[in-house]
C-alpha positions in Angstrom: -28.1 -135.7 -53.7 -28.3 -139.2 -52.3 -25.3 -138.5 -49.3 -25.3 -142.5 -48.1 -25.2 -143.7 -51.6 -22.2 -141.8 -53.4 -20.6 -142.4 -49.6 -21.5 -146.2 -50.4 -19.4 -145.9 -53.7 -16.4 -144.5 -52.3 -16.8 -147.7 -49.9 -16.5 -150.2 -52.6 -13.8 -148.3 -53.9 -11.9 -148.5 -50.8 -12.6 -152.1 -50.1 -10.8 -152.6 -53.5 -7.8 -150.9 -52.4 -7.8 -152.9 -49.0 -7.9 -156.2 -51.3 -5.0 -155.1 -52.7 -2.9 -153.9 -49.6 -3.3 -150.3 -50.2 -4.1 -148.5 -47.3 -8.1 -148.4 -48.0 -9.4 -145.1 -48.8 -11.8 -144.7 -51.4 -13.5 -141.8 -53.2 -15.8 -140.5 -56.1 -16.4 -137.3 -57.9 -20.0 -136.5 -58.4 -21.3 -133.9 -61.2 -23.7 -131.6 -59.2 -26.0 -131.5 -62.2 -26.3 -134.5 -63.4 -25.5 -136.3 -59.8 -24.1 -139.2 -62.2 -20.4 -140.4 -61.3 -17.6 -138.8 -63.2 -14.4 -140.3 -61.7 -13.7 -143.7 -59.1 -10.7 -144.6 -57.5 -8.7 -145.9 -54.2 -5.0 -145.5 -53.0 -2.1 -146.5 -55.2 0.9 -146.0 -53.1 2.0 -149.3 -53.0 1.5 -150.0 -56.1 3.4 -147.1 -57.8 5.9 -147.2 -54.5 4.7 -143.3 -54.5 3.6 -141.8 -51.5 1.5 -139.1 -53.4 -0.5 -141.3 -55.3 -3.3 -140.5 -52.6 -6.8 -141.4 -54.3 -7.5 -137.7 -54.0 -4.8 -136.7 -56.0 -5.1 -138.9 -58.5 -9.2 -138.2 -59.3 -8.7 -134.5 -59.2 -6.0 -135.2 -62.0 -7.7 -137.7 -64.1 -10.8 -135.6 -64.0 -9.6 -132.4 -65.1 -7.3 -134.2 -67.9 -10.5 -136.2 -68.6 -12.8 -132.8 -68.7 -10.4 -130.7 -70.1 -10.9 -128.4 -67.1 -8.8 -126.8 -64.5 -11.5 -126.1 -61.5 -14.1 -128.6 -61.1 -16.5 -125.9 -59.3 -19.3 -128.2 -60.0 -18.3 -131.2 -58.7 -18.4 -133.1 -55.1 -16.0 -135.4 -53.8 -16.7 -138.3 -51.3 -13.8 -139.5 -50.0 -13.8 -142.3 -46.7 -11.0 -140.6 -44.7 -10.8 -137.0 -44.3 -8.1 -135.9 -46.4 -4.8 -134.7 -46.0 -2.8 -131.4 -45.9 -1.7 -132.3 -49.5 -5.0 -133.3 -50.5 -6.9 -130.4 -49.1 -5.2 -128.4 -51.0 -5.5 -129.6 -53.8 -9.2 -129.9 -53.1 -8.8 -125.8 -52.9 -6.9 -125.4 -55.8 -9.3 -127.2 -58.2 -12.2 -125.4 -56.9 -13.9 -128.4 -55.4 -17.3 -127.4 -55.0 -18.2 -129.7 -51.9 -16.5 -132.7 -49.9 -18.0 -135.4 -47.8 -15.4 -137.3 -46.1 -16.2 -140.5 -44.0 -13.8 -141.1 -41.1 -12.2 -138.2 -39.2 -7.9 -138.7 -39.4 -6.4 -137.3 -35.9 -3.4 -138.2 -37.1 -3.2 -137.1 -40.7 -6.1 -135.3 -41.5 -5.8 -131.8 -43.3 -9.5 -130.7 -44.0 -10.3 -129.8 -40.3 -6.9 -128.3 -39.3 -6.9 -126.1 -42.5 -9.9 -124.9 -41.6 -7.6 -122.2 -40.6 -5.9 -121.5 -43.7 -9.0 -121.4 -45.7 -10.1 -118.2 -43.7 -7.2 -116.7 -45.3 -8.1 -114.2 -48.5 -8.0 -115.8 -51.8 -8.0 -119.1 -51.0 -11.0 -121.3 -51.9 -13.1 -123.1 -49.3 -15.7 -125.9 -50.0 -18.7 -127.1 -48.7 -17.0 -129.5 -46.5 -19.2 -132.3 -44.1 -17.5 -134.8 -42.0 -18.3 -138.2 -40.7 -20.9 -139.7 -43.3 -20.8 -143.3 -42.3 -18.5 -142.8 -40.5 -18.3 -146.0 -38.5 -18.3 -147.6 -41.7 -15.2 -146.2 -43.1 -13.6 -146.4 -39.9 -13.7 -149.8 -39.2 -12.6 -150.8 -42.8 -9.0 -148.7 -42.2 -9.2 -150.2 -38.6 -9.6 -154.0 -39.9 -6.9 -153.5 -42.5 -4.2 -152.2 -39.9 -5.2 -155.3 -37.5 -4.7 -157.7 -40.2 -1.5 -156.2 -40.8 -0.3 -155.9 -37.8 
């Protein structure tokens, strides 16, 4: 699996978001098989004036509506900030076979910390690798704060 290139997608998809002043995270959900792209998407939480509507969320629901599934063991998610507490859960509930995140979140970030939880019985863990470009994904978030700000 091309890691820099699906990491790339999840990029453009975050650069859309940041043109339209949502916070810009990106991510894509890769079928391990076929390696083609099953779902795209970005933040929404302005746009719905929702909180939840974290890309994350919203690909893992599309995708199992769209698949007719409720795990997606075969599937990898590239995402360019590490997700959440409420998206690393959800990551774990669906079964998420692998995730690639970009940027690490000191602040907000859920994958790292629940680390912990995961070791607990009956609770699914992924494949999870942190800080594929990284710098990339980083300075997009940092650029759109600074322009805010």
């Amino acid at each position: 699996m091309n890691i820099n290139y699906f990491m790339n997608e999840a990029l453009i998809e975050a650069i859309k978001a940041y043109k339209l002043n949502e916070v810009p995270i990106g991510a894509i959900l890769v079928d391990n098989t076929s390696e083609n792209i099953i779902a795209r998407g970005h933040n929404q939480i302005n746009k719905f004036n929702n909180a939840i509507k974290h890309c994350e969320i919203e690909l893992i629901s599309e995708t199992c509506e769209k698949l007719k599934l409720k795990y997606l063991n075969n599937i990898t998610m590239f995402v360019t900030l590490e997700p959440c507490s409420m998206c690393a859960s959800a990551i774990s509930e669906v079964h998420l076979n692998t995730l690639y995140f970009g940027a690490y979140d000191e602040k907000n970030g859920g994958i790292e910390k629940i680390r912990i939880a995961f070791q607990r019985n009956n609770i699914f863990v992924p494949s999870i690798y942190g800080g594929i470009m990284e710098e990339q994904c980083s300075n997009l978030i940092k650029n759109f704060f600074v322009d805010k700000r």
